[in-house]
C-alpha positions as CSV (number, residue, x, y, z in Angstrom):
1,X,-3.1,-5.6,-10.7
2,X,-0.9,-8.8,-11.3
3,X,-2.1,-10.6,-7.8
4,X,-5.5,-9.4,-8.1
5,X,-5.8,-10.2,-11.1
6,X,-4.1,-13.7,-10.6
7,X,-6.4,-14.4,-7.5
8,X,-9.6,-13.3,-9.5
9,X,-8.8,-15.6,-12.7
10,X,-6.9,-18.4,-11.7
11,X,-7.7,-19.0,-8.3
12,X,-4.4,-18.1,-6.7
13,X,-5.2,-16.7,-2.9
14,X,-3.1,-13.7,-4.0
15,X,-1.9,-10.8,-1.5
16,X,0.4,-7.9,-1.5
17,X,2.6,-7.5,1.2
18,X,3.1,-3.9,2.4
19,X,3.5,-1.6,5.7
20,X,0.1,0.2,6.7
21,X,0.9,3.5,5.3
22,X,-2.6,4.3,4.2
23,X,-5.8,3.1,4.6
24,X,-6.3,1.9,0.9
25,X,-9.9,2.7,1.0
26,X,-10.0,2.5,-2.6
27,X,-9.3,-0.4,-3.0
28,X,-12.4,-1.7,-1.3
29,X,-14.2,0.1,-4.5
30,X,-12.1,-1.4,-7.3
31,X,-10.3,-4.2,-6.2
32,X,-12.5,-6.3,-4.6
33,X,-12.3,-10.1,-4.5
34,X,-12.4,-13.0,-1.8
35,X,-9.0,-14.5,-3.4
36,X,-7.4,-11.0,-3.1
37,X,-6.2,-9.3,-0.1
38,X,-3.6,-6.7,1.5
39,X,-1.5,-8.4,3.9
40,X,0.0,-5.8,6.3
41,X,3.6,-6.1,8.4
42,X,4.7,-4.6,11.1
43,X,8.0,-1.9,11.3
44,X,9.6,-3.8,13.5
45,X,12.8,-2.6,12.7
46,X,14.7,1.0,11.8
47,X,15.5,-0.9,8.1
48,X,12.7,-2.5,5.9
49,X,15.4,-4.6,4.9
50,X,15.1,-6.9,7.7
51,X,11.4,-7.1,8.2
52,X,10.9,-8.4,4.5
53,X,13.9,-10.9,5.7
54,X,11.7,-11.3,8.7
55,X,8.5,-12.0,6.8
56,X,10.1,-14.4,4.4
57,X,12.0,-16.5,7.8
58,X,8.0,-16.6,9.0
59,X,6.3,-17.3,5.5
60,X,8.3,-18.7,2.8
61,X,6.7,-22.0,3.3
62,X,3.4,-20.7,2.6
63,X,4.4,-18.8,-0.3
64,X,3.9,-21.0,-4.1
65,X,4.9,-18.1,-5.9
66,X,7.1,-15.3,-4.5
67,X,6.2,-11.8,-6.5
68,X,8.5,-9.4,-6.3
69,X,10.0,-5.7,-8.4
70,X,13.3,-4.7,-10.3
71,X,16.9,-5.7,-9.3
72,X,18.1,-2.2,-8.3
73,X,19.3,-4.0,-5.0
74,X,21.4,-7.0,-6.3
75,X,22.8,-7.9,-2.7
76,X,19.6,-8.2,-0.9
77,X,17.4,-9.3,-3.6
78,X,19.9,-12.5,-3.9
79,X,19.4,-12.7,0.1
80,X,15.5,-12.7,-0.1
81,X,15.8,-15.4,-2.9
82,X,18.0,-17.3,-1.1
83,X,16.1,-17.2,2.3
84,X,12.8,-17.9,0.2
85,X,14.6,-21.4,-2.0
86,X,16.2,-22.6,1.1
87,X,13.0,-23.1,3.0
88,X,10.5,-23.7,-0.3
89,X,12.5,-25.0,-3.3
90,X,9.8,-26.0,-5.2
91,X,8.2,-22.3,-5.0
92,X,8.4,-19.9,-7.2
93,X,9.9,-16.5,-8.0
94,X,8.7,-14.0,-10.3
95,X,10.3,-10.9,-10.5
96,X,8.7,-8.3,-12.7
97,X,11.4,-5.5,-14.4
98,X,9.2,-2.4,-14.2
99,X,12.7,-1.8,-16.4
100,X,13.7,1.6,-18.5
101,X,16.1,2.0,-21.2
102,X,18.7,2.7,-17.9
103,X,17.6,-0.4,-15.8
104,X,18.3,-3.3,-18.8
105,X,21.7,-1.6,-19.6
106,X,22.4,-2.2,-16.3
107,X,21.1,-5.8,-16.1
108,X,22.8,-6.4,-20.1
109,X,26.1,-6.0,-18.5
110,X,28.0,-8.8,-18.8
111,X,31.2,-8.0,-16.6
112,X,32.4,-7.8,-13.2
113,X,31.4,-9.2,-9.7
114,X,28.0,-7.9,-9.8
115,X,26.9,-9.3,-13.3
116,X,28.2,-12.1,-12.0
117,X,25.5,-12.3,-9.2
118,X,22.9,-11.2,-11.2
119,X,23.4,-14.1,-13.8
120,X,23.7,-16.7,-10.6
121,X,19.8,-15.4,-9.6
122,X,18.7,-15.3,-13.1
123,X,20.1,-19.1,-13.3
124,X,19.6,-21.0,-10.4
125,X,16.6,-18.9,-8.3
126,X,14.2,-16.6,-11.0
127,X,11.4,-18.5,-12.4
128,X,10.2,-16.4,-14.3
129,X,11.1,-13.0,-15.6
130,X,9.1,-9.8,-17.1
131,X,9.6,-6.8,-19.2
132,X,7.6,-4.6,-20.3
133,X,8.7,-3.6,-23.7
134,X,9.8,-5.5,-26.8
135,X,12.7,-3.3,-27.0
136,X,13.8,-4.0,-23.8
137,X,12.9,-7.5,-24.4
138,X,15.2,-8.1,-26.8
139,X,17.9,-6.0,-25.3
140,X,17.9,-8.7,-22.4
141,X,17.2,-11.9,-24.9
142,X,20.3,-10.8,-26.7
143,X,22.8,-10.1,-23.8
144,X,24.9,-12.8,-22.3
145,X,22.6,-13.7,-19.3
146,X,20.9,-16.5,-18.8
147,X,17.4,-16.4,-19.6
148,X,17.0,-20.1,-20.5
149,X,13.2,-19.7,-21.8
150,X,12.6,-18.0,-18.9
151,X,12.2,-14.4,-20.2
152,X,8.7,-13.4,-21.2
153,X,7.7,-9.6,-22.8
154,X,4.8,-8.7,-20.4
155,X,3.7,-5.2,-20.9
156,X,1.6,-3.0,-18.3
157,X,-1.7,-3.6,-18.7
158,X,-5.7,-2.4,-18.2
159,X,-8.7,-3.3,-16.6
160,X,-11.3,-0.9,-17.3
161,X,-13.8,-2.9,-19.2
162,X,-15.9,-3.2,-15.7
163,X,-16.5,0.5,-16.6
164,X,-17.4,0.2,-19.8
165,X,-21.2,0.9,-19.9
166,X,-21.0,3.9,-17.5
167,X,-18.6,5.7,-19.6
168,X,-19.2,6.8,-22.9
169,X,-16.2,7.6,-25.7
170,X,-18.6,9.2,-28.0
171,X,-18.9,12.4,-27.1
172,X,-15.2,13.8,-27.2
173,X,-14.2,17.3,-26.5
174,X,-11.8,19.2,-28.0
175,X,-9.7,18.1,-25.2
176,X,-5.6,17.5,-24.9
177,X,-4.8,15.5,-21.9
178,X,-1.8,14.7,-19.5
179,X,-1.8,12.3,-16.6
180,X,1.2,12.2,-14.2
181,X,3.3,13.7,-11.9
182,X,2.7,16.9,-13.0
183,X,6.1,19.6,-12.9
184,X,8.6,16.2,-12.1
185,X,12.0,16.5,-13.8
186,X,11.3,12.9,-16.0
187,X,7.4,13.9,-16.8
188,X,8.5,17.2,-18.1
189,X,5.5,18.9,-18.4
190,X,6.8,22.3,-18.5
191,X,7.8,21.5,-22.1
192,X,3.8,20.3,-22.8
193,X,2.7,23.8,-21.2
194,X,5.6,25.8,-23.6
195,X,4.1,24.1,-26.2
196,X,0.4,24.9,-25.7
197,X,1.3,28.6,-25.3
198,X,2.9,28.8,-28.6
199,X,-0.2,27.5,-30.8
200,X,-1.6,30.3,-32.9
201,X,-4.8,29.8,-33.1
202,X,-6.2,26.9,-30.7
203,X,-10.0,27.3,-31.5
204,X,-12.1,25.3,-29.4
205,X,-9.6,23.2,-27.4
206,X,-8.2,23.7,-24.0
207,X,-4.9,21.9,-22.1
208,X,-6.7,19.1,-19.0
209,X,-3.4,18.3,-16.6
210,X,-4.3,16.1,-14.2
211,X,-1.9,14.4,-11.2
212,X,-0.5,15.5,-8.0
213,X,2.4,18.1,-8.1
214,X,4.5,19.5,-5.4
215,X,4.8,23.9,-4.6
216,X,7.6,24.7,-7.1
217,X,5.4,23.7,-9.7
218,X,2.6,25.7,-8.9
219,X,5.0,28.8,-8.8
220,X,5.8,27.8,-12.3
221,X,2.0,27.6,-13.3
222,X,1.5,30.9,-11.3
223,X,4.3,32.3,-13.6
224,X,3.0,30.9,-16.8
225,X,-0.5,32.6,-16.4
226,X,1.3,35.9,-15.8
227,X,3.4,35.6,-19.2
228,X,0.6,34.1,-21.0
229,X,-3.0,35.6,-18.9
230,X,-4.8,34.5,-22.1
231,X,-4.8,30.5,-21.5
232,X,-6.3,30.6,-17.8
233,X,-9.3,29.4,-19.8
234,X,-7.6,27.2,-21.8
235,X,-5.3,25.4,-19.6
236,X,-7.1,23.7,-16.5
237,X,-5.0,22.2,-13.9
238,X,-7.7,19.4,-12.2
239,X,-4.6,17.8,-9.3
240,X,-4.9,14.8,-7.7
241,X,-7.9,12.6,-8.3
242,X,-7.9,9.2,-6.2
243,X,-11.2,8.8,-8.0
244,X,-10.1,6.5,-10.5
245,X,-13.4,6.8,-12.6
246,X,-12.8,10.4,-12.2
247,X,-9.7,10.0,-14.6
248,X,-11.2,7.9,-16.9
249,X,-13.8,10.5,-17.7
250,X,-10.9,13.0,-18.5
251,X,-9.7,10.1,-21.0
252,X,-13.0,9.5,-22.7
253,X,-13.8,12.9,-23.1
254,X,-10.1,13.9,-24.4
255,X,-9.6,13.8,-28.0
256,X,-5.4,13.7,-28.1
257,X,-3.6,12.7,-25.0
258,X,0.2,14.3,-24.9
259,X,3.1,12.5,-22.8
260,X,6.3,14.1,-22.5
261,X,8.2,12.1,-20.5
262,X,11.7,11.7,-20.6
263,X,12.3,8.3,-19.3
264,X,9.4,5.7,-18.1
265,X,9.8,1.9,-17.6
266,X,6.5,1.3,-19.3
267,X,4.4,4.7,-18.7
268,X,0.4,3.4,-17.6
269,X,-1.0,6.5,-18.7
270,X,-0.3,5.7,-22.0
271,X,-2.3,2.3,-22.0
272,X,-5.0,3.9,-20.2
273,X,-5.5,7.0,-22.7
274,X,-5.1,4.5,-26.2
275,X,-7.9,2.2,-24.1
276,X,-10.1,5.4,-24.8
277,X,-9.1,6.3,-28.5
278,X,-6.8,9.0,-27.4
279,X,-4.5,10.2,-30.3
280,X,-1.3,9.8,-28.6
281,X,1.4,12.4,-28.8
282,X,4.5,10.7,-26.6
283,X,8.1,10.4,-26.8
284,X,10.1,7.6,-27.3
285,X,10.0,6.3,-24.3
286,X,8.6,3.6,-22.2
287,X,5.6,1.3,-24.2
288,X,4.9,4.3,-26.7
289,X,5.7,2.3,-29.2
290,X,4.2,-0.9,-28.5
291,X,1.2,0.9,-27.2
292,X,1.6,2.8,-31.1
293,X,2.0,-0.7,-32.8
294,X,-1.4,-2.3,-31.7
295,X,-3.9,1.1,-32.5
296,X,-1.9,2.8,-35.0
297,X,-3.0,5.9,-33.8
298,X,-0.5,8.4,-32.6
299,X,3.1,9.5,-33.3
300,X,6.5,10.4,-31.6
301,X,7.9,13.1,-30.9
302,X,11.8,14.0,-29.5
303,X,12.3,14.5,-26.1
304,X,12.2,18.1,-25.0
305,X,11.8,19.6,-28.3
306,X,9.2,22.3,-27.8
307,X,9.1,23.3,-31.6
308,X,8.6,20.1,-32.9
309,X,5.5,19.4,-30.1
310,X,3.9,22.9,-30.7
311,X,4.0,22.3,-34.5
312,X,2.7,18.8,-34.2
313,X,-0.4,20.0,-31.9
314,X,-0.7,22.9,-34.1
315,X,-1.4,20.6,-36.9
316,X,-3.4,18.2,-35.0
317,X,-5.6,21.1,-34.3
318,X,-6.0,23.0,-37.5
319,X,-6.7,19.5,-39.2
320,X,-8.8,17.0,-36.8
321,X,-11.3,15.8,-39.1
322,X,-8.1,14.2,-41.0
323,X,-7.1,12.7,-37.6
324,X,-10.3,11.5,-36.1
325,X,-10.5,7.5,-35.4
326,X,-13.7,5.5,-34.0
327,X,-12.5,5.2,-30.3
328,X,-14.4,2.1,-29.7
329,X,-12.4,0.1,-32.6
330,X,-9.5,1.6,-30.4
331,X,-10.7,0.0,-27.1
332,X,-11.3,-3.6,-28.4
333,X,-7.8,-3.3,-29.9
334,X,-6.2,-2.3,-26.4
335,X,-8.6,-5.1,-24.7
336,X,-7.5,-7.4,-26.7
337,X,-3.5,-6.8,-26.3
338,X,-3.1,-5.0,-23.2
339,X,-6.0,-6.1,-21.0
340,X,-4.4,-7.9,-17.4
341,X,-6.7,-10.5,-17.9
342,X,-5.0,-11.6,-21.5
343,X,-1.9,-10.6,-19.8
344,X,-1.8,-12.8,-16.9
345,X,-2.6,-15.8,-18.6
346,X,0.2,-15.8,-20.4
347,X,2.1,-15.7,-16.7
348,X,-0.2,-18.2,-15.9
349,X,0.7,-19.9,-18.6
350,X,4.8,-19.6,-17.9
351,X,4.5,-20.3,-14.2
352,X,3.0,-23.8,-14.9
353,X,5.4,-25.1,-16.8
């Protein structure tokens, strides 16, 4: 969304650089612009390694401002950066996190050959550098690397507004929703399901999981139904939808959205479900709480504590009238913090400098 987005608002003649591996057809449908464009590379060797270094010996020239993710891979991301300065020092790099809790303990470390390295990019080749929370943001502010102003907190953002008059946020169902990789070891969703199963008296409301998911959690599901046969008409599991406007119905119609995550860099899902007034039920992880700060609506809950969920849902349940919040006061909060286009001008902003 960051080069489409950059392309569409600011004139940049953005593209992503990628291997074919699909045929991105939806993006013909929602990410449509003249300025935008997928620009594809060939797997000319056994190592992707060497085509980016490849791509960057053919392009760097062309290139004003050089995008690129996380610094897992200190060695070659300082080889890309060099390649890319040596041949276009007055281009940019920005390098965007996409960091968790794990990835800026690792970057905060002040000691040894690596940090070392690290602190040489950060000085001499970074441009500008994102997070995406303000815990993490100051985590990284307050370590011994240096940032020198070029640090910025620069959370995940959303662009639905385009949908806005097709769908409708007023009529909400009695609806609890979860959007992920569903039955993954970090979305934990298992402990979301244990939950559900031990409300007393759900009423009206019934469990919406949506996402892709591999066999070994459909054995679990298969299991569940079989220990608990009277939830297979309360808990619907809808898959994979590449449909994005597919999902978003799922989020206006849902009254609470529940993430159970136990570690996320940012967690999208989050942003998406607040956009539609969804009470949010989330652990401590990722944005939840800057995503909590701007609409007030929600709470936290601790990771894989499947008492303190089920009593927490339970209440939300027995007592929604108390909860209930005008979604669309919700979504011109979220717009106005979290939308790419607010976002991005703030990187628009930092890279002109």
């Amino acid at each position: 969304m960051i080069p489409f987005t950059m392309g569409k608002l600011f004139n940049y003649q953005a593209s992503i650089v990628t291997y074919p591996n699909d045929d991105y057809s939806y993006m013909d449908h929602d990410l449509k612009n003249k300025n935008f464009k997928l620009n594809f590379i060939k797997k000319r060797f056994k190592n992707h390694k060497y085509d980016i270094i490849l791509y960057l010996l053919r392009n760097s020239r062309s290139i004003d401002v050089l995008h690129v993710f996380h610094f897992h891979d200190t060695l070659n991301i300082l080889i890309y950066f060099l390649i890319y300065k040596s041949m276009n020092w007055n281009g940019k790099i920005y390098a965007k996190l996409d960091a968790d809790y794990d990835l800026t303990t690792f970057l905060a470390e002040d000691e040894g050959f690596w940090p070392s390295v690290r602190n040489f990019i950060l000085k001499y080749l970074v441009d500008v550098l994102s997070v995406e929370t303000e815990e993490n943001y100051h985590r990284l502010l307050n370590s011994n690397l240096n940032y020198q102003g070029k640090l910025i907190y620069m959370p995940n953002g959303v662009d639905i507004h385009i949908k806005k008059n097709q769908i409708q946020t007023d009529n909400k169902k009695d609806y609890i929703l979860t959007v992920g990789r569903l039955g993954s070891k970090e979305k934990a969703t298992e402990i979301l399901l244990e939950a559900f199963s031990k409300i007393k008296d759900l009423k009206n409301w019934k469990l919406i999981l949506v996402g892709d998911f591999e066999d070994q959690f459909q054995d679990y599901v298969n299991e569940y139904f079989q220990n608990n046969p009277n939830l297979k008409e309360k808990v619907y599991l809808a898959g994979f939808i590449e449909d994005r406007e597919k999902i978003y119905q799922y989020y206006a119609q849902s009254r609470i959205f529940c993430f159970t995550s136990r570690r996320e860099s940012f967690g999208i899902a989050l942003v998406e479900a607040a956009y539609f007034g969804n009470y949010l039920v989330s652990t401590d992880v990722g944005g939840a709480r800057d995503v909590l700060k701007v609409t007030e609506y929600g709470e936290l809950f601790e990771i894989d504590n499947v008492d303190m969920l089920t009593n927490r849902l339970e209440d939300l349940i027995n007592n929604w009238r108390k909860y209930e919040s005008n979604p669309n006061q919700k979504m011109s909060l979220m717009e106005e913090n979290f939308s790419w286009s607010h976002l991005c001008e703030k990187l628009y902003k930092k890279l002109s400098e």
